[in-house]
PyMOL Python script that loads the backbone (N, CA, C, O; Angstrom):
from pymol import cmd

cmd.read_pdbstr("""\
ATOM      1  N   UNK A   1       0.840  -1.209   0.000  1.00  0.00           N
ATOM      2  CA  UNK A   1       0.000   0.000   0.000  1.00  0.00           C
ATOM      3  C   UNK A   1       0.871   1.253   0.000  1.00  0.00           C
ATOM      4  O   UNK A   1       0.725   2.165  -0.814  1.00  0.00           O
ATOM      5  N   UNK A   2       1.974   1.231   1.167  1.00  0.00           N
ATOM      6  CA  UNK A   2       2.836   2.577   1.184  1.00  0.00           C
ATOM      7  C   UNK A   2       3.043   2.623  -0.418  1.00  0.00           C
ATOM      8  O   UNK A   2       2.664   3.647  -0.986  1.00  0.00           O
ATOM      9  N   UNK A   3       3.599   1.622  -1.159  1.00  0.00           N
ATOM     10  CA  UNK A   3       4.647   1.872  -2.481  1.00  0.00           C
ATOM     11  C   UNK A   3       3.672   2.433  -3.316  1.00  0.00           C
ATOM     12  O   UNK A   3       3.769   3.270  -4.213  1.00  0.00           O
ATOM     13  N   UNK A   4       2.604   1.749  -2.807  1.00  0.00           N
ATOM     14  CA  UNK A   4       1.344   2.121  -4.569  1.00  0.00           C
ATOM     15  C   UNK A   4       1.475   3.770  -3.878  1.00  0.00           C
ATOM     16  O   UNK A   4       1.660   4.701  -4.661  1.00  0.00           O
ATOM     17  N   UNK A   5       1.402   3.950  -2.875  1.00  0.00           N
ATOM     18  CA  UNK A   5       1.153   5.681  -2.104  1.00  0.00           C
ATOM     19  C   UNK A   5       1.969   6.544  -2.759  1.00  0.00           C
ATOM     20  O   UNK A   5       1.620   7.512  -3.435  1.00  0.00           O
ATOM     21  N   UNK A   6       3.344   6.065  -2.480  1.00  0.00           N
ATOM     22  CA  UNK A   6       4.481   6.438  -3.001  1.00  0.00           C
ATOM     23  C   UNK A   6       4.964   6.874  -4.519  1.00  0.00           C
ATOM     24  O   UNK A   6       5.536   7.908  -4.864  1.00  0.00           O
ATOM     25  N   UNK A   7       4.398   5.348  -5.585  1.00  0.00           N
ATOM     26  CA  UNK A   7       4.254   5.768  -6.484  1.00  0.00           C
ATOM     27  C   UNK A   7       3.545   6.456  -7.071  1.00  0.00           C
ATOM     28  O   UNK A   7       4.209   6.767  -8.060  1.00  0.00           O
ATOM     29  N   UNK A   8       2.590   6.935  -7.142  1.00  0.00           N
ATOM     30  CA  UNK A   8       1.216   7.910  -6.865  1.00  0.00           C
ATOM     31  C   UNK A   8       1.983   9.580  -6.968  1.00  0.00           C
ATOM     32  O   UNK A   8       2.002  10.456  -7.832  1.00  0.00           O
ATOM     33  N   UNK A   9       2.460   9.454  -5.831  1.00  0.00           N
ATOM     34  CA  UNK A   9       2.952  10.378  -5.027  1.00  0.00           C
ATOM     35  C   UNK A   9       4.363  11.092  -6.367  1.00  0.00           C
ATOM     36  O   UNK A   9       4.394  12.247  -6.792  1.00  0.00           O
ATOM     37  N   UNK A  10       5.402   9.887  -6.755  1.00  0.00           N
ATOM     38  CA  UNK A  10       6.109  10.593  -7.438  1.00  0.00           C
ATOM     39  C   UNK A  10       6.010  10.854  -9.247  1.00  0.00           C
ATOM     40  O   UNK A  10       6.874  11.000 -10.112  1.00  0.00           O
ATOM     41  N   UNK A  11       4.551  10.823  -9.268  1.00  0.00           N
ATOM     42  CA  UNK A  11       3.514  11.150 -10.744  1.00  0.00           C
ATOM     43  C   UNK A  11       2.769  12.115 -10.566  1.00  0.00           C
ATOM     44  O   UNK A  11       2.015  11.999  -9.600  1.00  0.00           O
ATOM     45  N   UNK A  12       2.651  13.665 -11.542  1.00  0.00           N
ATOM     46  CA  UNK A  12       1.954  14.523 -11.429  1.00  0.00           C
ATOM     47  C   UNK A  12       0.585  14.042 -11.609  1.00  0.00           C
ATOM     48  O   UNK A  12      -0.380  14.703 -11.226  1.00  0.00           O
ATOM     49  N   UNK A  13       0.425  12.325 -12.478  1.00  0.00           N
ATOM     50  CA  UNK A  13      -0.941  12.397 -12.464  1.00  0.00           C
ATOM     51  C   UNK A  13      -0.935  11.810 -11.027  1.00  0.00           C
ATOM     52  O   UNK A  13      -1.256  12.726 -10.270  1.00  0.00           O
ATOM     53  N   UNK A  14      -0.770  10.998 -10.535  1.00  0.00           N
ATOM     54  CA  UNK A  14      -0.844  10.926  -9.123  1.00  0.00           C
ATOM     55  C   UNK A  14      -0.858  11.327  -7.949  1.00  0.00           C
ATOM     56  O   UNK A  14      -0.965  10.834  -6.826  1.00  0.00           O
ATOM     57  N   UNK A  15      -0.718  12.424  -8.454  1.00  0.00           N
ATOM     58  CA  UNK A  15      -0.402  14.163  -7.504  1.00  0.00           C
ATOM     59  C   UNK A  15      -1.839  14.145  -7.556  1.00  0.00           C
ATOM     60  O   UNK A  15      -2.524  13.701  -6.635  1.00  0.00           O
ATOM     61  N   UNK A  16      -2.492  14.816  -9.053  1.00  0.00           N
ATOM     62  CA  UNK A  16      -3.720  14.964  -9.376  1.00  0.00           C
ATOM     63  C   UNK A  16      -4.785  14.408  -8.615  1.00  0.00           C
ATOM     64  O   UNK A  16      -5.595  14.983  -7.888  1.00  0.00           O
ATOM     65  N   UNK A  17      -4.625  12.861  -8.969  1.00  0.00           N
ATOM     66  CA  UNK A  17      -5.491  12.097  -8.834  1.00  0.00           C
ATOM     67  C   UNK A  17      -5.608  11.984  -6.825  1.00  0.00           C
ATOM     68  O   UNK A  17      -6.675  11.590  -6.354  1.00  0.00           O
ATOM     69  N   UNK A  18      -4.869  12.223  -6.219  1.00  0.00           N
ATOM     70  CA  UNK A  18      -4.896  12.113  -4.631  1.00  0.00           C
ATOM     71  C   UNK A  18      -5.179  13.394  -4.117  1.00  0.00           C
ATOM     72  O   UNK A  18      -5.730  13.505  -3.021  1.00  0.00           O
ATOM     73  N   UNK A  19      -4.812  14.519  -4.893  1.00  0.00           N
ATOM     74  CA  UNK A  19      -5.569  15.744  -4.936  1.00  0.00           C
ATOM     75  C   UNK A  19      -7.371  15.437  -4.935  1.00  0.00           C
ATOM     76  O   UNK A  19      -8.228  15.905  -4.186  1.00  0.00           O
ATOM     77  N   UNK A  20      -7.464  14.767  -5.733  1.00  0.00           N
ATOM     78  CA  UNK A  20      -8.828  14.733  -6.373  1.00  0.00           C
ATOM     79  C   UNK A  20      -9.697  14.206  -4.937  1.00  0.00           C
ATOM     80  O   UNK A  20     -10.557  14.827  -4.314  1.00  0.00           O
ATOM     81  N   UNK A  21      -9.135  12.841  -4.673  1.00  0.00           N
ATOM     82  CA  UNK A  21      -9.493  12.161  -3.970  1.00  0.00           C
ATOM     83  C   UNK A  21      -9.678  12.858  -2.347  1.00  0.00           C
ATOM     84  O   UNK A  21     -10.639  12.662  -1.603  1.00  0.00           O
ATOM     85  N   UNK A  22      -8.747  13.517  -2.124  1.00  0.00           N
ATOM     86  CA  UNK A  22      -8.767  14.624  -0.689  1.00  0.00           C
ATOM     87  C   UNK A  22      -9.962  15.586  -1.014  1.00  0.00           C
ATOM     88  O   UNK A  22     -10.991  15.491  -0.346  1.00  0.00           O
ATOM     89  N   UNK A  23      -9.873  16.363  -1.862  1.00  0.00           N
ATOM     90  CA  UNK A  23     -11.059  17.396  -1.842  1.00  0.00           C
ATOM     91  C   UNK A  23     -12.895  16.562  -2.073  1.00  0.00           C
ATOM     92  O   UNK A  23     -13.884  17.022  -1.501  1.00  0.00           O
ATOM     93  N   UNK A  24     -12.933  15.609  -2.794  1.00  0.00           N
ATOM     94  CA  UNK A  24     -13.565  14.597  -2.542  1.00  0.00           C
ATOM     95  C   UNK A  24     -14.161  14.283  -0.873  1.00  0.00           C
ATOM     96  O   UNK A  24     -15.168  14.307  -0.166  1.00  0.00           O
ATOM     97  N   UNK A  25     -13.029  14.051  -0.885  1.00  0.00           N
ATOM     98  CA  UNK A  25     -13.370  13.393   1.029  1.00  0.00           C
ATOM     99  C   UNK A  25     -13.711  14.751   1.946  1.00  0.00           C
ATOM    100  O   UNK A  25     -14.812  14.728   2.496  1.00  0.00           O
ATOM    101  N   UNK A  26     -12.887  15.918   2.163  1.00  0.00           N
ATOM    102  CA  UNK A  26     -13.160  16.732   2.500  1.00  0.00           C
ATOM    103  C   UNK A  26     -14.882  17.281   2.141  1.00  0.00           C
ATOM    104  O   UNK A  26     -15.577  17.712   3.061  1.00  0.00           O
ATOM    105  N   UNK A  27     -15.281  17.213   1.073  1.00  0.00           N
ATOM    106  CA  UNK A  27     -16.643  17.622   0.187  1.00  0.00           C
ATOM    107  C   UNK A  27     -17.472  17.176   0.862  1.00  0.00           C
ATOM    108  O   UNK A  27     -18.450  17.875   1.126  1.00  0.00           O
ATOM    109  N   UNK A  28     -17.312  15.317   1.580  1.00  0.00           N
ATOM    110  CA  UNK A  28     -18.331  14.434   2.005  1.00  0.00           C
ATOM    111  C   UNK A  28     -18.655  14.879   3.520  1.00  0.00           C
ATOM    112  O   UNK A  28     -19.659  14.795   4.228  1.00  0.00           O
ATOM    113  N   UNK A  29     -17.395  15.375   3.693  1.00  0.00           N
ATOM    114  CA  UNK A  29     -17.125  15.446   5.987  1.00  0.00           C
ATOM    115  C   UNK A  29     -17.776  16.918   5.830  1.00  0.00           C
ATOM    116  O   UNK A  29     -18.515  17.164   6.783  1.00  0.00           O
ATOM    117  N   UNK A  30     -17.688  18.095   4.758  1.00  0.00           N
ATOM    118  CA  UNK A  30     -18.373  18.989   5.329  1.00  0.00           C
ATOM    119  C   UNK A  30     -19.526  19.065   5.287  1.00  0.00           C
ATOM    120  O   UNK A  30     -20.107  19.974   5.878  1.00  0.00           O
TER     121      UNK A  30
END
""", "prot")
cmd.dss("prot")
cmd.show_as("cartoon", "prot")
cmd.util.cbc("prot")
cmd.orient("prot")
């Protein structure tokens, strides 16, 4: 799990895409 995190992490689309996923989650909790 860390590595998939990691790799994620050192891809702008993976930047994107965990971007995406935070404002997402944030969207649901407010």
């Amino acid at each position: 799990m860390e590595k998939i995190i990691a790799t994620l992490v050192g891809t702008s689309i993976g930047r994107w895409l965990l971007l995406k996923m935070l404002m997402e989650l944030i969207y649901k909790w407010s």
